[in-house]
N, C-alpha and C positions, 0 to 999 in steps of 0.2 A: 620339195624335191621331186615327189612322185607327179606335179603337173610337168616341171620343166623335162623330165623325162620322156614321158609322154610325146613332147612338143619336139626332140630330136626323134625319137622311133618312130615317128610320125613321117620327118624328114630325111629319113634311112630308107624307112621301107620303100620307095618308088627306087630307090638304087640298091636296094639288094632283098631284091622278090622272092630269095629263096630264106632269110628270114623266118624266122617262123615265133610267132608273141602272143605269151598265153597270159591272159588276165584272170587274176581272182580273186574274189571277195564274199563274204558275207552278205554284204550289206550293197555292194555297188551298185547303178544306174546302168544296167545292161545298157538298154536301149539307147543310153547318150553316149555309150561307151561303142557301140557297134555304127551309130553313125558317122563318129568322130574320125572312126575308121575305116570310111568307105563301104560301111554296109556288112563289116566283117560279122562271119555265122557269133552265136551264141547258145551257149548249153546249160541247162540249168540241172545240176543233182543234188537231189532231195537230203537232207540230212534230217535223222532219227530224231526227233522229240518226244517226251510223252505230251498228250494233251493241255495246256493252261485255258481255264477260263477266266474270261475276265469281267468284272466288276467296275464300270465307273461312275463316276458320282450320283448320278440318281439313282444309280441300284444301291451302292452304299449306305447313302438314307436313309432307303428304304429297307434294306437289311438290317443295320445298325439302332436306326433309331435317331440319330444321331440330327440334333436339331443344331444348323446354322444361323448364327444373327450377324448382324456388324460389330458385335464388343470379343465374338472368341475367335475372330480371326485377325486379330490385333498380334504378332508377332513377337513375343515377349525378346526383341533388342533391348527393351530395359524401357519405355515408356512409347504410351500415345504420340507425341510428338516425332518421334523419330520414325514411327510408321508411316507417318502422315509427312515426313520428309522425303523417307523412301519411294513413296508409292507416288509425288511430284516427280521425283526425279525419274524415276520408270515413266513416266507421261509423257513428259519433255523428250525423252530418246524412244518415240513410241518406234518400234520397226513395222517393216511392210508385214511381218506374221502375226505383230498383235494387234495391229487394226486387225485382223482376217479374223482374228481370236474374237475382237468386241462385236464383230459385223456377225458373227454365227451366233454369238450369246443372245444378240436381240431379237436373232430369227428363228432363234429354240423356240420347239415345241416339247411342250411337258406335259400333255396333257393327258395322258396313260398315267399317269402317277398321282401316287394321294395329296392331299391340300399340305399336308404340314412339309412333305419332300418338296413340292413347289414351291411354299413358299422359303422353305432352306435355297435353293436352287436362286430364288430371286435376289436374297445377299449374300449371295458365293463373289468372293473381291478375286478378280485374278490374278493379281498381284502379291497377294497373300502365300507363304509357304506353308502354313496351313498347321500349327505346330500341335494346335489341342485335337484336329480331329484326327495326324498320325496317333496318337496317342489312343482314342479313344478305337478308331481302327486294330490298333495292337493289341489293347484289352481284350475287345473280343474274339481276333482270333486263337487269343490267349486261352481262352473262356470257355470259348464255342465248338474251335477245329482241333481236328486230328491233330496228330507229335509231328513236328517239323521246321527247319530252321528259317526264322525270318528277316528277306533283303531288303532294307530302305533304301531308294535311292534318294538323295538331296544334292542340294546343290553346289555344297563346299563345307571345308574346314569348318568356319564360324556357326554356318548352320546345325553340321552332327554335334559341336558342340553346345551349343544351346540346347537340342532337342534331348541331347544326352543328359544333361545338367535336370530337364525337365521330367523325364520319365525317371532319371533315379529317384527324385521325391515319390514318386508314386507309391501306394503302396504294396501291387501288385508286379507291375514293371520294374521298380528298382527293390525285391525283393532275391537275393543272390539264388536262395535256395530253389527258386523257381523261374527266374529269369537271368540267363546270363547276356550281359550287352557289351557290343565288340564296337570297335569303330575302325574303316578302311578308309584311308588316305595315304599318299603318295609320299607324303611330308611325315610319315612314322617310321619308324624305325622298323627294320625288316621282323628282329623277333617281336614284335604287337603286332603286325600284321600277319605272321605265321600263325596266331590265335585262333584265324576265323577260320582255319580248315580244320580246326581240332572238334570234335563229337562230343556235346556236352556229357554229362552224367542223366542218368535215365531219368524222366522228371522235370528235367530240367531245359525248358527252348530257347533256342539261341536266336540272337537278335543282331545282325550285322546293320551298321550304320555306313551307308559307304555312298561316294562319290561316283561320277559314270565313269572311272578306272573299271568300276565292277561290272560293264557293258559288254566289255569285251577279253579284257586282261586279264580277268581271273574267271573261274568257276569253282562257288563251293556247293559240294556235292548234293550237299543234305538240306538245300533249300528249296521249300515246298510252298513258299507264300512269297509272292514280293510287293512291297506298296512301292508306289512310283509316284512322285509330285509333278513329276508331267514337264519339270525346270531342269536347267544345267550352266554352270556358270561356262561361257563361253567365250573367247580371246575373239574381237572383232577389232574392227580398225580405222578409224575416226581419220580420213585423208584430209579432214579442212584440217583439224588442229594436229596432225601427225602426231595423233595419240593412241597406242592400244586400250582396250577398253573389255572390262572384265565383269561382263553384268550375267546377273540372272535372264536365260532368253528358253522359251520354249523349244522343245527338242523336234527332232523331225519323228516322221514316221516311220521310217528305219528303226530310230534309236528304241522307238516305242514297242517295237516290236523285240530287239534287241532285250529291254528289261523284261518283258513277259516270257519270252525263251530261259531267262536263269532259274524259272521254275517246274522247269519241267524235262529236269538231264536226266533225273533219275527214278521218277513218278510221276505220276499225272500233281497239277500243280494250278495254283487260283493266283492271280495278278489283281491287286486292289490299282489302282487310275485314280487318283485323287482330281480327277477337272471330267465336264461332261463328254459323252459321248460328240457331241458337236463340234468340240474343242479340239478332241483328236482327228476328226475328221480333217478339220481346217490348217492342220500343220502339213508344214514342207515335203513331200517323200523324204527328200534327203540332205542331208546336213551343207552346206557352203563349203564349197572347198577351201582347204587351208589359203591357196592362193590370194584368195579374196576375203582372209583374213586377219593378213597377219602382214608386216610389213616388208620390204621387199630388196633392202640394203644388199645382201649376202647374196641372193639368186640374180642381181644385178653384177655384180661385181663376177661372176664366174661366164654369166653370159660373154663379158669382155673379155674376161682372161682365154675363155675359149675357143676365141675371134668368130663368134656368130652372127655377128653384123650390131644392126641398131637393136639398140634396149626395147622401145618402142615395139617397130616391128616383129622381133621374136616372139612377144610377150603377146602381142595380137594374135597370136596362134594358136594360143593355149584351147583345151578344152572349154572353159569358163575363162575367158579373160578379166584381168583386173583394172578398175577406174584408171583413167589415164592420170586422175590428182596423186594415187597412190605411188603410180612408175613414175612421175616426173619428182616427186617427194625424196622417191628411193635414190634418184640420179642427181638431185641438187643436195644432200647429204654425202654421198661419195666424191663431188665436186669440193665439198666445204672442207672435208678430212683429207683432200688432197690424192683422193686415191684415182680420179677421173681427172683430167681436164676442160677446157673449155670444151675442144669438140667431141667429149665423151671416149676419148683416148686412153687409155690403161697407163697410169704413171708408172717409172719406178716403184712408189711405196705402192700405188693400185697391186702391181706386179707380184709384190713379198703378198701382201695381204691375201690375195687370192689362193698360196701356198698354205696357205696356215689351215685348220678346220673348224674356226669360230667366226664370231661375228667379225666385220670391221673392225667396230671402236675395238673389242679386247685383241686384236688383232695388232693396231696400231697400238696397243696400251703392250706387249709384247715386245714389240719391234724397238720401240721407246725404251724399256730398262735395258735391252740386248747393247745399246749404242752409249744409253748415261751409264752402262756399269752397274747395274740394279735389279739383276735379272730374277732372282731367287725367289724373293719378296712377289715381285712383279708374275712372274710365273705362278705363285702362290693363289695371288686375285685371282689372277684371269681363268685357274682351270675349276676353282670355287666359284665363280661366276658359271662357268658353261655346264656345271649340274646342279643338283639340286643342292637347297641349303643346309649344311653339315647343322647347324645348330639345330636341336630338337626342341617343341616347345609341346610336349603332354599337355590335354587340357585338362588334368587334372592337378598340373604342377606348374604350371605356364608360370607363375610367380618365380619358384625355385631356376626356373629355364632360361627366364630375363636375365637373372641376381648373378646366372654362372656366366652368360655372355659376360654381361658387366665388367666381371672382372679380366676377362679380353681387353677392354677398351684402354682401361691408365687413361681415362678422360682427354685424349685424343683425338677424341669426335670425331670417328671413322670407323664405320664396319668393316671397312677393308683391311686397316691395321690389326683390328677385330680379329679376322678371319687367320692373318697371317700369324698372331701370337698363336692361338689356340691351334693350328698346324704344324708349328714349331713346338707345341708344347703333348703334341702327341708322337711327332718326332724323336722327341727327346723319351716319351716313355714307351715307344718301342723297344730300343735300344736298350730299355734296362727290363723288357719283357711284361710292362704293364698299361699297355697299349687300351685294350679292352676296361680296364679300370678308371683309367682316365678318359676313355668317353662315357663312362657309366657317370662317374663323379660330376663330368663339365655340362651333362645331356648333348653329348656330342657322337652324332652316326657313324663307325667305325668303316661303315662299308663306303659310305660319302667320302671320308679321310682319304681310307685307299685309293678312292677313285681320282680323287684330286693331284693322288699321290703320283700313279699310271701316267695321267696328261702332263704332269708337269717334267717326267721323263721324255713321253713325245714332241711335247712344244721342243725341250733342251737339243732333240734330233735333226729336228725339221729347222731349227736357227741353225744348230751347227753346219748343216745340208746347205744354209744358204750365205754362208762364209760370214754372219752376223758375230758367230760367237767362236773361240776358240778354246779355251778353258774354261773351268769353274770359276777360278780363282780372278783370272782377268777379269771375266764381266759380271763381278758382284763386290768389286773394291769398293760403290759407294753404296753398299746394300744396307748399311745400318743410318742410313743419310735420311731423315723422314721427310725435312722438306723436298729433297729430289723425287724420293718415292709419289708424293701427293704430286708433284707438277708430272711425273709420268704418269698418274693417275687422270690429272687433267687433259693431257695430251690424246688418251683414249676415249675418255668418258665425254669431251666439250661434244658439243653445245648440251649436254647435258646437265643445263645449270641452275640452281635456283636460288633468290637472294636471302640476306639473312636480315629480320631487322629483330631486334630483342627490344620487344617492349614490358612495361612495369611486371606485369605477371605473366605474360608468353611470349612464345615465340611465332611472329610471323615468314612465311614463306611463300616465293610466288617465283611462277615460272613464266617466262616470256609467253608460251600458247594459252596458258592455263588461270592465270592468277592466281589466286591462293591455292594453295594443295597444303598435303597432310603427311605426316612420315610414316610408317606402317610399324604398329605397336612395336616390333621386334627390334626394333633400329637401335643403337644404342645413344642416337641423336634424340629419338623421342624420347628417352627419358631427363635430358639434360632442360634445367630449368633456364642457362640462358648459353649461347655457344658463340664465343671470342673469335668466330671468322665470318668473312661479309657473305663470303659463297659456298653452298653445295655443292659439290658434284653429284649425279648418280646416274645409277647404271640405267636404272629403267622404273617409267613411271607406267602405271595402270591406274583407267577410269572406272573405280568400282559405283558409286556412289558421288564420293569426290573424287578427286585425282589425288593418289597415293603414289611417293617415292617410294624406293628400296635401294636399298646399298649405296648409303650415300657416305662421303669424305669431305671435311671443312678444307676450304683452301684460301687464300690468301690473294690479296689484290695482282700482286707481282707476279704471282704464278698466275693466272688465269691470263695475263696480260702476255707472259713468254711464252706459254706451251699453251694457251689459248687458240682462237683461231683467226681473221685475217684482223688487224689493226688498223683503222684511220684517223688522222687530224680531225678534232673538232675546229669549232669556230672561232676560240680561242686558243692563248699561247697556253701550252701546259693541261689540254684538255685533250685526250682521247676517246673513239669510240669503239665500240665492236656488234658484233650481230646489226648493223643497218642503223645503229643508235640503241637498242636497248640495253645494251652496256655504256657507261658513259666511266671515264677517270678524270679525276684531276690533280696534279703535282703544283713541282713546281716548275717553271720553262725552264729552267738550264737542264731538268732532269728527261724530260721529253727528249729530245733529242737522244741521248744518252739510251733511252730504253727503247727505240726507233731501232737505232743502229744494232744495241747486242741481237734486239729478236732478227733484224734483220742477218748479222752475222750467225745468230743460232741458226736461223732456218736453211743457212747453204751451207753447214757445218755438217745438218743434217743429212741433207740432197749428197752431199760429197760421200759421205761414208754410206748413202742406199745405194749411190754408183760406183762404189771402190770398196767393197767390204774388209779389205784388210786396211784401211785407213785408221791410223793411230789418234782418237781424238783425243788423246794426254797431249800431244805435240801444240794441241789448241790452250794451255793453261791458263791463258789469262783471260779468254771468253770466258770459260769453265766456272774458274774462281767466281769471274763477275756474275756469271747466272748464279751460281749458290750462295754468294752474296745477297741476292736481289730477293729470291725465294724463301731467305731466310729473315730479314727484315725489312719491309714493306717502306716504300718510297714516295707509294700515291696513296689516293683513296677513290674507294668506287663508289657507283649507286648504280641501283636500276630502276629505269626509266618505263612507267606503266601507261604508253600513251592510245592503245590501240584499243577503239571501240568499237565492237562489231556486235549491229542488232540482229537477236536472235531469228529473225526473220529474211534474215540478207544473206541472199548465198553470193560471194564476192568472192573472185577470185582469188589465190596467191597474191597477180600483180597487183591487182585494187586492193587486198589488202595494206601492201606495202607502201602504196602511193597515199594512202588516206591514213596511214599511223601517224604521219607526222603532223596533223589536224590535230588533233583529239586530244593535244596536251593541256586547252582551257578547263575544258570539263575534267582534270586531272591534277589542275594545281594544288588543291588541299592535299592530295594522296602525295603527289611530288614533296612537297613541304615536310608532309609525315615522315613520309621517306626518310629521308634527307638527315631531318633532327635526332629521330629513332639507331641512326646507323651511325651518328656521331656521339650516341648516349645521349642525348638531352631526351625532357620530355617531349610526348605529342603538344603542339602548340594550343593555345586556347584562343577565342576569336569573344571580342565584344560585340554587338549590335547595337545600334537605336536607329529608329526610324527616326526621319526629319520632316519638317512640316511642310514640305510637298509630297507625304507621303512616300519618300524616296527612304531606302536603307545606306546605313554606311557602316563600315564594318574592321574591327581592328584586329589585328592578331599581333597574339604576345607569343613572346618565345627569349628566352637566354636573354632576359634583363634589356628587350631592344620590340618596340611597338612600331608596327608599320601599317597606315591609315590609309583605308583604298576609296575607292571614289565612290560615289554614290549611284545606287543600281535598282531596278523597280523591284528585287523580290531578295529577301535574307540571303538564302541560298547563293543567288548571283554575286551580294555584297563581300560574304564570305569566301567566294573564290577571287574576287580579284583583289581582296587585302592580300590572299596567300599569294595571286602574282606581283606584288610589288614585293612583299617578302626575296621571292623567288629572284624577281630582277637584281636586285641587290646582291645577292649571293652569287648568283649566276653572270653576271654583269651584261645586261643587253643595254645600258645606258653609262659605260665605267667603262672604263681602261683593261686591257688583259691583266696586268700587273695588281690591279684594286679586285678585280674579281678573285684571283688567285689569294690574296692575302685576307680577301673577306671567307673565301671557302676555308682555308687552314685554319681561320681564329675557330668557325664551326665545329669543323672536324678534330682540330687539336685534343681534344678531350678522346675522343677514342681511341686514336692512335698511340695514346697515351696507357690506355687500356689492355689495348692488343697487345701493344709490346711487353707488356706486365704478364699476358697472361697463354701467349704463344707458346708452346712448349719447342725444346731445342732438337732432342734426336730421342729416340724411340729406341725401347728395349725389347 
């Protein structure tokens, strides 16, 4: 928001000269900020510190003692291999600052320091968080220095807990009577965070474990030492696969300076640097602007609402302007949710959505319960979505914290429902004055609750403001309705989708950009051993390592198909598709048609009441009926189609991607196959081989009591993908009849729809 800002005062000031705009910061880029503006003066005033000196790695050594090899900087995640996972995947996303990072380290000069620091220095991994030498770090200032309180910074949650888990074995660090240890994070509850301003007992030094919240956001007084791992886990933004992305990235020089400052508010104060002096030299002055981090839906959609011209061009104005993959990203997402038009035009719903003060999707996921009568619920998600997550998870309880969620769930495979029982269920004991008890008992943040509490008054305002809602009572008549809830779930969250296949002992999942991803421990999906719907919803996925979901909702073929987003004819009768083919359905033909028409009827049911808001859609009953018919039990069957292969070495456009996905389905037939069998219940198919006496393979795959014999091909691999296309042909019918194809996919699929419906639950309590 502070660039787009910028980018109008910018545009102001040539029309109103007498203006007068003062900037200030800590940390800002004077000079990119005075040129941005024409040369405007700048003033710098000094603020009071005492003294910090600092310490980086080679004086550390050398202070310390403290001998580096390749086995103690092995990251206890739980084994070797998982470091040696990590630290590929940090390779692969090398950025332009940590080449700069390796380019300094090979042109270090150490040769001022003794043989055993150099040769530490020589397998220092930079990728490493470094967990035995904070440790061994703490000891001695434990040890060696003056009384005073000490600030870690790290890089996240995962990490202070590990390091936490680490130093309490110690037996001088996790010794109470002489070391007290605090943890600061965002995600704790306000009284564990009020801990760390408290003055230990005389004797006794305090140890803050905290995230770079403690940069800027707090100051506790009595800290006289800080170590700094030199990392910060930081939101970037992946434009080829329209991914955010949450990785460990070195910090700037600002921030650097930033940690070394929290030791010295109130005494002269020593800053321990855990990377070389070289190291620091080579980072950024200053951090990326959010701009050019973060995705760009919302600052799109208001540029429109407040007729500033083209997307494009505005956005070319910025102080740092952003990839134009990023802006066109943002503007083919607000075309897809209906909120742009073709020539980037402000629609109706565009129009509502830019009223509101959240995202689009929760925006539209809003607008949606305001119209099916579901508002409550729906209100519930969306203002839990726009802070932080009410559910608390202690690492020293994180078991206890899942087991309380849990019983949110009633096995509905939805964090959303989740969210919404346990807001109902603090509702309820306010009311009887034991509000506070029941977020003690649930590990539930009282102050989250409230806040949820606040927005879901203002959303009620801001509908009512736009003639959406008129009573309580009216627009929450089908608020106990779950399958409606989940399709207005889908209606905000799509394309946010990922498939579901349950195989023997797991669950796989895969999302159109991403392929396989992972559900983030807390989900009350990731503990479910197998989940009776084909698709996820969720809110938002993060690339930490792998690509992780959060808040995600099971939903059903019918729904993803109605309140989805645009629908087309396959190639045959009773075949639909969506996203470009990576959704594909199959019915039966009379029901196509049939499900053409209601979406078609939904969606100008819709359009009618975002242009007439007093429009009565009960007068509509028999669409109505038929949509919560449709959502309530399932008429087709889906899959998702994994046909898109892109070498890591190929930077391909959008378009070229698009054009080349529909290649890539040879090299894809076993996975199609799996697919396919996986999500109808059977097993993964099994495949025979022998080679024949021209040296030629041939290859058979079994599956559901039916073997299909592929043709002979120069290498196993190849044999085994085209018995899976004959397979595939047959199901699919590229040599059959529409009719023969449809009743060969139903015999497939019969088995699970057989399932689902057994195990679909009806309406939510």
């Amino acid at each position: 928001m502070a660039d787009f800002l910028l980018i109008v005062l910018k545009d102001l000031l040539p029309r109103r000269p007498e203006l007068r705009l003062i900037l200030m910061s800590a940390t800002l880029n004077a000079e990119l900020f005075s040129s941005y503006f024409d040369g405007s003066p700048t003033i710098h005033i000094p603020g009071f510190t005492h003294p910090v000196r600092s310490h980086f790695l080679e004086n550390i050594l050398e202070k310390t003692s403290y001998r580096l090899t390749p086995y103690n900087q092995i990251d206890n995640y739980g084994q070797d291999k998982m470091w040696k996972m990590q630290k590929q995947t940090l390779r692969k996303r090398k950025t332009q600052i940590a080449s700069v990072v390796e380019e300094a380290l090979m042109t270090a000069d150490y040769r001022d320091y003794g043989p055993r620091a150099r040769e530490s220095l020589s397998c220092w991994n930079p990728d490493s968080i470094g967990f035995n030498l904070i440790e061994h770090v703490l000891c001695h200032i434990c040890r060696n220095e003056r009384p005073g309180a000490v600030l870690v910074f790290m890089t996240g949650w995962d990490d202070i807990n590990t390091l936490k888990d680490q130093l309490q074995a110690h037996p001088l660090l996790g010794d109470p009577s002489k070391v007290l240890l605090l943890a600061c994070h965002g995600s704790m509850a306000s009284a564990e965070q009020k801990l760390i301003f408290d003055k230990p007992e005389d004797g006794v030094r305090k140890i803050v474990l905290a995230t770079n919240m403690a940069e800027t956001s707090i100051t506790i007084n009595d800290v006289v030492f800080v170590v700094d791992c030199g990392k910060a886990k930081e939101t970037s933004y992946d434009a080829l696969n329209n991914t955010p992305c949450l990785l460990p990235s070195w910090i700037s020089k600002a921030s650097a300076r930033q940690r070394r400052g929290r030791a010295g508010r109130v005494q002269p104060g020593e800053c321990y640097h855990l990377y070389p002096r070289c190291v620091h030299d080579a980072f950024a002055d200053y951090q990326l602007p959010e701009l050019l981090r973060t995705p760009l839906q919302s600052l799109c959609l208001q540029i429109k609402s407040l007729q500033l011209g083209s997307i494009s061009d505005f956005l070319s104005k910025a102080l740092q302007s952003p990839e134009p993959l990023s802006v066109q990203n943002a503007i083919d997402y607000l075309k897809m949710i209906g909120a742009l038009d073709e020539s980037e035009n402000l629609t109706v719903l565009g129009h509502n959505l830019s009223m509101l003060p959240v995202e689009p999707k929760l925006g539209k996921m809003l607008i949606f319960g305001a119209i099916f009568n579901c508002l409550d619920p729906i209100m519930t998600i969306v203002a839990g979505l726009s802070v932080r997550d009410p559910f608390l998870m202690p690492f020293d309880k994180k078991d206890l914290a899942e087991s309380a969620k849990a019983q949110f769930s009633a096995r509905d495979f939805s964090d959303h429902l989740a969210l919404v029982r346990a807001f109902e269920g603090w509702k309820n004991a306010e009311r009887e004055q034991n509000g506070y008890e029941y977020c003690w008992r649930n590990f539930l943040s009282a102050q989250t609750l409230k806040a949820i509490d606040s927005l879901k008054k203002q959303f009620f305002h801001l509908l009512k403001d736009s003639g959406l809602v008129e009573n309580v009572e009216r627009c929450n008549t089908w608020s106990r309705d779950e399958h409606l809830i989940r399709a207005v779930i889908c209606a905000g969250l799509f394309p946010g989708i990922c498939s579901v296949v349950n195989k023997e002992k797991s669950i796989s999942l895969k999302t159109m950009e991403d392929g396989s991803v992972l559900l983030y421990s807390n989900s009350v999906n990731a503990q479910e051993a197998r989940i009776p719907f084909p698709w996820l919803l969720f809110n938002e996925k993060i690339k930490v390592n792998s690509v992780f979901l959060r808040d995600s909702t099971g939903v059903s073929d019918s729904v993803v198909l109605l309140f989805g987003g645009n629908v087309s004819r396959g190639g045959l009768d009773g075949h639909m598709k969506m996203l470009g083919g990576y959704l594909e359905f199959f019915m039966n033909p009379e029901l196509e048609g049939t499900y053409l028409c209601i979406k078609r009827e939904l969606d100008e049911l819709i359009q009618k009441k975002l242009l007439d808001p007093k429009l009565d859609i009960q007068c509509h009953h028999e669409l109505l009926t038929a949509v919560r018919l449709l959502v309530t039990k399932d008429q087709c069957e889906g899959r998702f189609v994994f046909g898109r292969q892109v070498s890591a070495s190929s930077k391909k456009t959008k378009k070229e991607i698009k054009q080349s996905s529909g290649n890539g389905n040879v090299d894809n037939m076993k996975s199609h196959l799996q697919t396919l069998l996986n999500r109808a219940g059977h097993q993964s198919p099994s495949y025979k081989t022998t080679q024949l006496k021209n040296n030629k393979f041939r290859s058979t795959v079994v599956f559901n009591g039916l073997d299909f014999v592929g043709h002979p091909c120069g290498s196993k691999k190849e044999a085994e993908k085209d018995a899976a296309a004959e397979a595939l042909r047959w199901l699919t019918g590229d040599s059959q009849t529409s009719q023969e194809t449809v009743q060969n996919m139903s015999a497939i699929l019969k088995k699970r729809k057989k399932e689902q419906h057994q195990t679909s639950p009806t309406r939510w309590r």
